[in-house]
SEVOFI-824212 format. One record per residue (C-alpha): residue in three letters; chain; x negated, y negated, z negated. Coordinates in nm, 3 decimals, always signed. Each point is the difference from the previous one (the first is absolute). Layout:
BEGIN
+------+------+---------+---------+---------+
! code ! unit !      c1 !      c2 !      c3 !
+------+------+---------+---------+---------+
!  ALA !    A !       X !       Y !       Z !
...
+------+------+---------+---------+---------+
end
This chain:
BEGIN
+------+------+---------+---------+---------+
! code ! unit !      c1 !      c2 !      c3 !
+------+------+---------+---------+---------+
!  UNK !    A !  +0.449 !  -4.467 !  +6.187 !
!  UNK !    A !  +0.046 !  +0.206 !  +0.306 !
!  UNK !    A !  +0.312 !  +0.216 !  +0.035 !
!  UNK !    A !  -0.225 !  +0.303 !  -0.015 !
!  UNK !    A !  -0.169 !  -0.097 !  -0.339 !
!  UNK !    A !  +0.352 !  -0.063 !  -0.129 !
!  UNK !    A !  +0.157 !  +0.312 !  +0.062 !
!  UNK !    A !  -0.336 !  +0.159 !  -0.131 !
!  UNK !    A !  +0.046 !  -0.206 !  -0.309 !
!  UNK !    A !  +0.332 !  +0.071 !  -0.024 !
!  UNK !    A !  -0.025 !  +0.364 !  +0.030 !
!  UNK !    A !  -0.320 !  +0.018 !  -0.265 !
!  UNK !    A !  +0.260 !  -0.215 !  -0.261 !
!  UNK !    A !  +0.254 !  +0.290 !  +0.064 !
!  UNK !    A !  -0.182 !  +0.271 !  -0.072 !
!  UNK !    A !  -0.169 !  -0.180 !  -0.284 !
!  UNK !    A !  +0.376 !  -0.056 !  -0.169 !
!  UNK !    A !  +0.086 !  +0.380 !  +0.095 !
!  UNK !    A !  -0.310 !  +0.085 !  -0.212 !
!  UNK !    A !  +0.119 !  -0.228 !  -0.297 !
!  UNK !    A !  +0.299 !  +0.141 !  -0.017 !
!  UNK !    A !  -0.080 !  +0.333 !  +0.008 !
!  UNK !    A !  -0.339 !  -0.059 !  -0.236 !
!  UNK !    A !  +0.164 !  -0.186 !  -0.242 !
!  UNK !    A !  +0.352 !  +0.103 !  +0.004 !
!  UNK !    A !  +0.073 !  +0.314 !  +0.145 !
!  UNK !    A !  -0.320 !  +0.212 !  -0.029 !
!  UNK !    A !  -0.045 !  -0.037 !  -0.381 !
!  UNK !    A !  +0.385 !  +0.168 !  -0.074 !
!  UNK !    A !  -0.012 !  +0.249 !  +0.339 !
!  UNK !    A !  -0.004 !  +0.307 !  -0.231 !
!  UNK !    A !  -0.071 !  +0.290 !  +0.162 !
!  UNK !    A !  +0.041 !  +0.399 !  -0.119 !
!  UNK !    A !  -0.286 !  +0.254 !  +0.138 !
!  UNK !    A !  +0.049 !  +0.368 !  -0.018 !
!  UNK !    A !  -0.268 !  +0.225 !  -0.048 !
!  UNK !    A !  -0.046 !  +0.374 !  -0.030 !
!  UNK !    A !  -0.283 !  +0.174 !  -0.187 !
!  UNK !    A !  -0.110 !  +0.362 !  +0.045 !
!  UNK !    A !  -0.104 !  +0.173 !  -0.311 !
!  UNK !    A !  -0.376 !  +0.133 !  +0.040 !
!  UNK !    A !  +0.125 !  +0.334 !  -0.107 !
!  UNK !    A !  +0.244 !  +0.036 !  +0.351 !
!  UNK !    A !  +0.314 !  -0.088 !  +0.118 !
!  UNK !    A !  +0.215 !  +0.106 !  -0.234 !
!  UNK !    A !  +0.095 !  -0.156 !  -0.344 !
!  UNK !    A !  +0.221 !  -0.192 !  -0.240 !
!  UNK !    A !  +0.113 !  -0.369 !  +0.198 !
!  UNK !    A !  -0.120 !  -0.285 !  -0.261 !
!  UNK !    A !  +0.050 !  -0.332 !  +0.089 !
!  UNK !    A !  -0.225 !  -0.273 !  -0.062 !
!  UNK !    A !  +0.100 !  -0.396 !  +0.018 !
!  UNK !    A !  -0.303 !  -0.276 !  +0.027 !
!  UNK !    A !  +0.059 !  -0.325 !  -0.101 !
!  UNK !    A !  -0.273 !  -0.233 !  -0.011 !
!  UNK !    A !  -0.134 !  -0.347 !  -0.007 !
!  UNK !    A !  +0.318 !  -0.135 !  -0.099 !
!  UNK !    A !  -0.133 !  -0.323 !  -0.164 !
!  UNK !    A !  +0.307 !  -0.095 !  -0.155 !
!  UNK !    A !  +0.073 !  -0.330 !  -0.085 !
!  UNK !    A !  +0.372 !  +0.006 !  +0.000 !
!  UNK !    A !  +0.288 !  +0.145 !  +0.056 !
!  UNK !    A !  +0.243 !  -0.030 !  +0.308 !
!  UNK !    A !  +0.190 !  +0.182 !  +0.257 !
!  UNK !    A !  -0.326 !  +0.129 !  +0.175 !
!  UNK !    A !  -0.100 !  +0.138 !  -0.362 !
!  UNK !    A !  +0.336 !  +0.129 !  -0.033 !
!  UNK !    A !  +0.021 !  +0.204 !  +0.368 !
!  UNK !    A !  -0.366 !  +0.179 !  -0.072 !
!  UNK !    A !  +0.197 !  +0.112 !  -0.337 !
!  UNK !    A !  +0.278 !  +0.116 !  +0.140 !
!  UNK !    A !  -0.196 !  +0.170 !  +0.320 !
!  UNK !    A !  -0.234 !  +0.170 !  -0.300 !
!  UNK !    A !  +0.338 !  +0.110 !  -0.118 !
!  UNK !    A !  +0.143 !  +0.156 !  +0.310 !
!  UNK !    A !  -0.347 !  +0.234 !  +0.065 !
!  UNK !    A !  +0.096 !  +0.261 !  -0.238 !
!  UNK !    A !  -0.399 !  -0.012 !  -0.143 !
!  UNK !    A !  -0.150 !  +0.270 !  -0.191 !
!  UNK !    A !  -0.269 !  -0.213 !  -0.112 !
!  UNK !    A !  -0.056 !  -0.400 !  +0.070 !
!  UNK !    A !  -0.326 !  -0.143 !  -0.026 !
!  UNK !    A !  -0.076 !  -0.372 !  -0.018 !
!  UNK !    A !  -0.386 !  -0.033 !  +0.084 !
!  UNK !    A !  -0.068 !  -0.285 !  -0.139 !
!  UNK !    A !  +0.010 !  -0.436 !  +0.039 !
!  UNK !    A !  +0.389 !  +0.048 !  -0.101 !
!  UNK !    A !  -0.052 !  -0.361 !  -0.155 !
!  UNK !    A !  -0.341 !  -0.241 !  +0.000 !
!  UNK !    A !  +0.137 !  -0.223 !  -0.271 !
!  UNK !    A !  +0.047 !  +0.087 !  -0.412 !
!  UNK !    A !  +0.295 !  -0.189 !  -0.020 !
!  UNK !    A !  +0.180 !  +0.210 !  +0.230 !
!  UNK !    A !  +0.014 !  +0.315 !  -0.221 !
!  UNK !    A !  +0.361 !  -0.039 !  -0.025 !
!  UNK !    A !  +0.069 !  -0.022 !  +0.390 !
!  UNK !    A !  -0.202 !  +0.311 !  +0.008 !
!  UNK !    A !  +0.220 !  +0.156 !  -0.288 !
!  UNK !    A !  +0.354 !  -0.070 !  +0.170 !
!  UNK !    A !  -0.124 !  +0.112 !  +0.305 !
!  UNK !    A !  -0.044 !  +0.336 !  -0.144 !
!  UNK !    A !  +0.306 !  +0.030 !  -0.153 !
!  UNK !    A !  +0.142 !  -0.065 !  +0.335 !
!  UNK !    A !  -0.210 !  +0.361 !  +0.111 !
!  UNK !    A !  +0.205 !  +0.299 !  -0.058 !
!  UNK !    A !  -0.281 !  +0.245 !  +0.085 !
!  UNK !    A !  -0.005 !  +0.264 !  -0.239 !
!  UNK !    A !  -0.407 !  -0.018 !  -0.029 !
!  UNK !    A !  -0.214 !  -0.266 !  +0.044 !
!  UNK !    A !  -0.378 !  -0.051 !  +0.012 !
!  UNK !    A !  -0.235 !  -0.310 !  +0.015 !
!  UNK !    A !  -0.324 !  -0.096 !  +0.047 !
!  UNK !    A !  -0.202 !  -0.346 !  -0.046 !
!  UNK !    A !  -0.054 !  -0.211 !  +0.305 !
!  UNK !    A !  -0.283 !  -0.283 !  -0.019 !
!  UNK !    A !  +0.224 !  -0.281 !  -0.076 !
!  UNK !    A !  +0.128 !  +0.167 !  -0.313 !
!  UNK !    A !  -0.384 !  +0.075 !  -0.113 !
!  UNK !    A !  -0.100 !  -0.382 !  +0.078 !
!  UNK !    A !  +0.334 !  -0.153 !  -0.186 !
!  UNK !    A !  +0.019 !  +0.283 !  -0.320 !
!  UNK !    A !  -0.395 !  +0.069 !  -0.020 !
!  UNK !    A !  -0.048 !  +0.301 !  -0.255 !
!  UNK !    A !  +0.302 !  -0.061 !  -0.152 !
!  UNK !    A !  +0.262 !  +0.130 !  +0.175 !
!  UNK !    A !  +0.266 !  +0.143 !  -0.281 !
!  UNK !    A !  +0.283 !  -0.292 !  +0.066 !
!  UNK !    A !  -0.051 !  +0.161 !  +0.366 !
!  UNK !    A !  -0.001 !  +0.362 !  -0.161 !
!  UNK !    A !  +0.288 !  -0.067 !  -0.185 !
!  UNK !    A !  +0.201 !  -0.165 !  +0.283 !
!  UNK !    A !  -0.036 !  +0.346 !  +0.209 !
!  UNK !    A !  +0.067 !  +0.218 !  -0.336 !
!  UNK !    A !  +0.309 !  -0.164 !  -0.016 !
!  UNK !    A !  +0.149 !  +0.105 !  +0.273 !
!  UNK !    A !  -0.158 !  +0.338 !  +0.008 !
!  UNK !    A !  -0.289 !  -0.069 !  +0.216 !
!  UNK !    A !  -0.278 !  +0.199 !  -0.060 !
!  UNK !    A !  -0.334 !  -0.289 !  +0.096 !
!  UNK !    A !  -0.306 !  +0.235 !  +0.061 !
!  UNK !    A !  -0.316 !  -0.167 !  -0.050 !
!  UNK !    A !  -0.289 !  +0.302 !  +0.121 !
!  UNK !    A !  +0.181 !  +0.274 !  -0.170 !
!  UNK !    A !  +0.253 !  +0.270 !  +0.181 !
!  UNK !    A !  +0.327 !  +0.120 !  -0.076 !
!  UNK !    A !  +0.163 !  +0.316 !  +0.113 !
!  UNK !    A !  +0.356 !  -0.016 !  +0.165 !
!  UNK !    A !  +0.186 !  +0.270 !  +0.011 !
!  UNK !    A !  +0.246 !  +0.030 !  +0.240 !
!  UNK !    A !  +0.238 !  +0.290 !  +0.085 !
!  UNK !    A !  -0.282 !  +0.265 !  -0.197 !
!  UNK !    A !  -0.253 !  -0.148 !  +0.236 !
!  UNK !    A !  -0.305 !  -0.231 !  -0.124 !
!  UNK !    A !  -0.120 !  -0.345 !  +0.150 !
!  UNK !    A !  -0.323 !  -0.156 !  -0.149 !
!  UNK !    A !  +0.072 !  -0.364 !  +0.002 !
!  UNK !    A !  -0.314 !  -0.220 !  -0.053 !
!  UNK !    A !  -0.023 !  -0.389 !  -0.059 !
!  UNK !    A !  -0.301 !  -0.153 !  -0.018 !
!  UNK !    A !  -0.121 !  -0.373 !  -0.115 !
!  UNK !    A !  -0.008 !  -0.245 !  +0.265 !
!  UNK !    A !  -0.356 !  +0.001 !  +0.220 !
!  UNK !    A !  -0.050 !  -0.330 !  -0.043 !
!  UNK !    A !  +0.141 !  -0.157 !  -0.232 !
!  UNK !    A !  -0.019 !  +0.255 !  -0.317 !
!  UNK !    A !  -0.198 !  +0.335 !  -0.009 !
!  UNK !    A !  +0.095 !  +0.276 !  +0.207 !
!  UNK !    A !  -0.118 !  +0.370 !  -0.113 !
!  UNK !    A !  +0.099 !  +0.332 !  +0.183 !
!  UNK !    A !  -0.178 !  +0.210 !  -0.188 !
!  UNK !    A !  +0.138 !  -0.111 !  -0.326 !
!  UNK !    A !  +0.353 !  -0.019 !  +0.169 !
!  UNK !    A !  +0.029 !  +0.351 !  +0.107 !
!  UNK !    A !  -0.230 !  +0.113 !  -0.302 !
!  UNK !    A !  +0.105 !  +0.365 !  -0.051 !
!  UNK !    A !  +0.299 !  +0.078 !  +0.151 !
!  UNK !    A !  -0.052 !  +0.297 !  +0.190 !
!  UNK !    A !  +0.013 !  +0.006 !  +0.366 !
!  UNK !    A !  +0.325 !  -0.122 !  +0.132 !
!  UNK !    A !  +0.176 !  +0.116 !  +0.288 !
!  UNK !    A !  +0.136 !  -0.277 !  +0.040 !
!  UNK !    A !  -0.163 !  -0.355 !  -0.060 !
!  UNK !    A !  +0.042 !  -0.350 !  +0.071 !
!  UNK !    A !  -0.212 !  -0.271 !  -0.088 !
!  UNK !    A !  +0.142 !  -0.363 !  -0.056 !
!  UNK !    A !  -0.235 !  -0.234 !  +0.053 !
!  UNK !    A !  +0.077 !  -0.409 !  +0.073 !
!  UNK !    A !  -0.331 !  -0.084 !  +0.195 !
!  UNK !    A !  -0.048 !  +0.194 !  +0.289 !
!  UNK !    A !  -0.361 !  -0.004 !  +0.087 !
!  UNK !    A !  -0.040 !  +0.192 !  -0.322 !
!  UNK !    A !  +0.090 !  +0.312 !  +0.231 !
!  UNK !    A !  -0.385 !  -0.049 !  +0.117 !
!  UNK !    A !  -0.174 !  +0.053 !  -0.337 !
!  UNK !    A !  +0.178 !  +0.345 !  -0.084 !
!  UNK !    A !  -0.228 !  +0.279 !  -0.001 !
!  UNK !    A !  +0.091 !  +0.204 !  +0.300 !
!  UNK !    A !  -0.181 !  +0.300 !  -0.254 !
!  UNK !    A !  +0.264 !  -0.091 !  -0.276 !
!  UNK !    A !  +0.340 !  +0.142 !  -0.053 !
!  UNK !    A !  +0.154 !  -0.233 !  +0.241 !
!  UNK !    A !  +0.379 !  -0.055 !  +0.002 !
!  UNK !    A !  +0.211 !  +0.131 !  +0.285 !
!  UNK !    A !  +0.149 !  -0.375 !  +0.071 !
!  UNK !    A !  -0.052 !  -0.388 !  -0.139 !
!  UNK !    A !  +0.251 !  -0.227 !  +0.030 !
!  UNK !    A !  -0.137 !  -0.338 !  -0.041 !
!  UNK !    A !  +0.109 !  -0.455 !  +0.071 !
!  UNK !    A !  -0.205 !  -0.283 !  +0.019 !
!  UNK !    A !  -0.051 !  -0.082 !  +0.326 !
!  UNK !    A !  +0.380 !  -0.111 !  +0.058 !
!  UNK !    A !  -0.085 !  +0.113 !  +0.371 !
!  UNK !    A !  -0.201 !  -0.298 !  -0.015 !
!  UNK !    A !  +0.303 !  -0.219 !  -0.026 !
!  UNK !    A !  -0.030 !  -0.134 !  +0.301 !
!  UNK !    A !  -0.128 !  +0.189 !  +0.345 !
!  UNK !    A !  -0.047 !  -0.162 !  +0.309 !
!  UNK !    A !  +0.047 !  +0.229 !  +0.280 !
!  UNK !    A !  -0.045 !  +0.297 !  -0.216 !
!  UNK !    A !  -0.292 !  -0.110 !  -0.180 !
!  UNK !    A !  -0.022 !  -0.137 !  -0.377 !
!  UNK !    A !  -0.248 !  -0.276 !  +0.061 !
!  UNK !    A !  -0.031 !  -0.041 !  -0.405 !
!  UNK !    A !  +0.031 !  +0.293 !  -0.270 !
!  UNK !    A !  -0.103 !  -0.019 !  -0.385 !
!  UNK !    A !  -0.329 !  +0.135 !  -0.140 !
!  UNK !    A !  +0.094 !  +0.339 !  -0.104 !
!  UNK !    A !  +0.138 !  +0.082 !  +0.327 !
!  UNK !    A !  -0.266 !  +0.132 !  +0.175 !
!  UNK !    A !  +0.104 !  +0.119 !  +0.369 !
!  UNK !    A !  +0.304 !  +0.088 !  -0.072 !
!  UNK !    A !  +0.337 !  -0.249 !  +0.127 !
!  UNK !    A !  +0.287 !  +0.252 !  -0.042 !
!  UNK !    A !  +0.123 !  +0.309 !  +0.076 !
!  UNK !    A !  -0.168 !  +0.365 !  +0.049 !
!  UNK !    A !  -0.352 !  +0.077 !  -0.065 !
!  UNK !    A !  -0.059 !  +0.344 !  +0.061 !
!  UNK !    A !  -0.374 !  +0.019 !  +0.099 !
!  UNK !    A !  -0.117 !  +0.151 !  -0.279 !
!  UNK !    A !  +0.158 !  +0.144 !  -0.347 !
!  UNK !    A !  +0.172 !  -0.103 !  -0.196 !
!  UNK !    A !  +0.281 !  -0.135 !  +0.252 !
!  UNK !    A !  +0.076 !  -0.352 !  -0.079 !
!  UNK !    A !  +0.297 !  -0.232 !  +0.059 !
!  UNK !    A !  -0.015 !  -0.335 !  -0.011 !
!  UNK !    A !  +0.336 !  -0.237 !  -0.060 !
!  UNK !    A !  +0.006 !  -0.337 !  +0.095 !
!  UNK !    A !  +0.234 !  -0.043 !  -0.293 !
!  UNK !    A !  +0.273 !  -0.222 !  -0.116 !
!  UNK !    A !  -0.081 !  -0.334 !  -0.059 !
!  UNK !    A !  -0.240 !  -0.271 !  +0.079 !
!  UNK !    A !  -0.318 !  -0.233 !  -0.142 !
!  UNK !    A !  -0.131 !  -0.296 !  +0.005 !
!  UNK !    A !  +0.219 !  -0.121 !  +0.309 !
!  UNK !    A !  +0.339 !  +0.145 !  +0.051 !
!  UNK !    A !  +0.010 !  +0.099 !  +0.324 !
!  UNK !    A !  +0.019 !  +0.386 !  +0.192 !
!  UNK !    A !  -0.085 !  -0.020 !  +0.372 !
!  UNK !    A !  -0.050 !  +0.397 !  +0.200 !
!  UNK !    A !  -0.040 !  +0.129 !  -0.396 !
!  UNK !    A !  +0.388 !  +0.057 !  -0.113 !
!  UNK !    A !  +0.034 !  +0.065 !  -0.332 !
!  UNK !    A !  +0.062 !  +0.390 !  -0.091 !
!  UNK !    A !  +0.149 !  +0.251 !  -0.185 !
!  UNK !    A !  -0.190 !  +0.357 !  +0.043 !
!  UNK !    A !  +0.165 !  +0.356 !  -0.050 !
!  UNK !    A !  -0.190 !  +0.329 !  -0.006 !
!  UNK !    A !  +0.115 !  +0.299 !  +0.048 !
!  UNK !    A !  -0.234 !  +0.241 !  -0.151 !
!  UNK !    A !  +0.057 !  +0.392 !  -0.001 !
!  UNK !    A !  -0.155 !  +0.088 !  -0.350 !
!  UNK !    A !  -0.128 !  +0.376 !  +0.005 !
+------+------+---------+---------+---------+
end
């Protein structure tokens, strides 16, 4: 071997052990906190209610990095915290799920069903149910619930998952008047493309799944679960309703994060 093809060789093993480390080390515990503000469709002004996502948590234990997304949950101050679903893929973690809830001091909490927890509980998801009740978290499955906060209203709807259970908007909202206020929960993203742009649409959907595609490769996620659609992560704001997409919390199948850090998203919504 030449000197040249060497050094090359040398330099492509470098870079390949940077990217192991950070893939399979680093990336999968580099939480992160994102800050976002939402404007109320009615104007400017309003009552400041603070929403926490957690999503795609996939818990299979519990450990220090467990413990820190806990204890940054804790330090938010949230008004309302929403898991959107895949908090665990396995039955026989119900419990991890339950002690990581006590660890949540939010004073209201809301989930939804993500596709693993359809394909693991099928229809019957009361040990789930009960899990959530528990700790007074409220799972919506299509219905709505209205949160007051501060003599203001928000509309909070969860749906099924898109495809793993059911999902029904028109049955969720049912007939809850018009809300000022309303955001949709949602686990799949590409269900964003089948609401009715005619319907009652929700002001804002906060939705998982993709986990940013786990792993992006100069900014692109090369692989993304069905249910995804064309979303990655982030702001869509191309049409109503606005969506936001988290990468989420935890990993599947491999466990490894590379350019898709693992979040923790705060909204900032001023509720007319």
């Amino acid at each position: 071997m030449t000197r040249r093809r060497f050094l090359t060789a040398l330099s492509i093993a470098g870079v390949g052990s940077v990217l192991g480390v950070e893939g399979l080390v680093l990336g999968p515990h580099r939480l992160t906190i994102t800050r976002h503000q939402v404007a109320s469709p009615a104007g400017e002004s309003g009552t400041p209610l603070r929403i926490v996502q957690l999503t795609d948590l996939h818990l299979r234990g519990l450990g220090e990095y467990q413990e820190r997304i806990a204890a940054e949950v804790n330090t938010l101050d949230a008004d309302v915290l929403v898991l959107t679903g895949d908090s665990i893929d396995q039955q026989k973690r119900l419990d991890v799920l339950g002690t990581f809830l006590d660890w949540l001091e939010s004073p209201h909490k809301y989930a939804i069903l993500g596709n693993w927890e359809r394909w693991i509980f099928g229809d019957d998801i009361g040990p789930l149910e009960s899990i959530y009740a528990a700790r007074d978290t409220r799972l919506l499955v299509n219905e709505s619930v209205e949160h007051e906060h501060r003599g203001r209203s928000l509309l909070i709807t969860g749906l099924d998952d898109y495809i793993g259970g059911e999902a029904d908007y028109e049955l969720a909202v049912g007939d809850h008047p018009a809300p000022t206020n309303h955001v949709l929960l949602q686990h799949c993203p590409e269900f964003r493309d089948h609401l009715d742009s005619t319907t009652r649409n929700p002001d804002l959907m906060l939705a998982g799944h993709t986990h940013g595609g786990q792993v992006q490769l100069l900014g692109v996620a090369p692989v993304r679960p069905r249910g995804s659609g064309r979303y990655v992560q982030g702001w869509y704001r191309d049409r109503e309703p606005h969506l936001y997409v988290s990468p989420g919390l935890g990993t599947v199948l491999v466990p490894v994060r590379l350019g898709a850090p693992p979040e923790i998203a705060v909204f900032d919504w001023m509720v007319a």
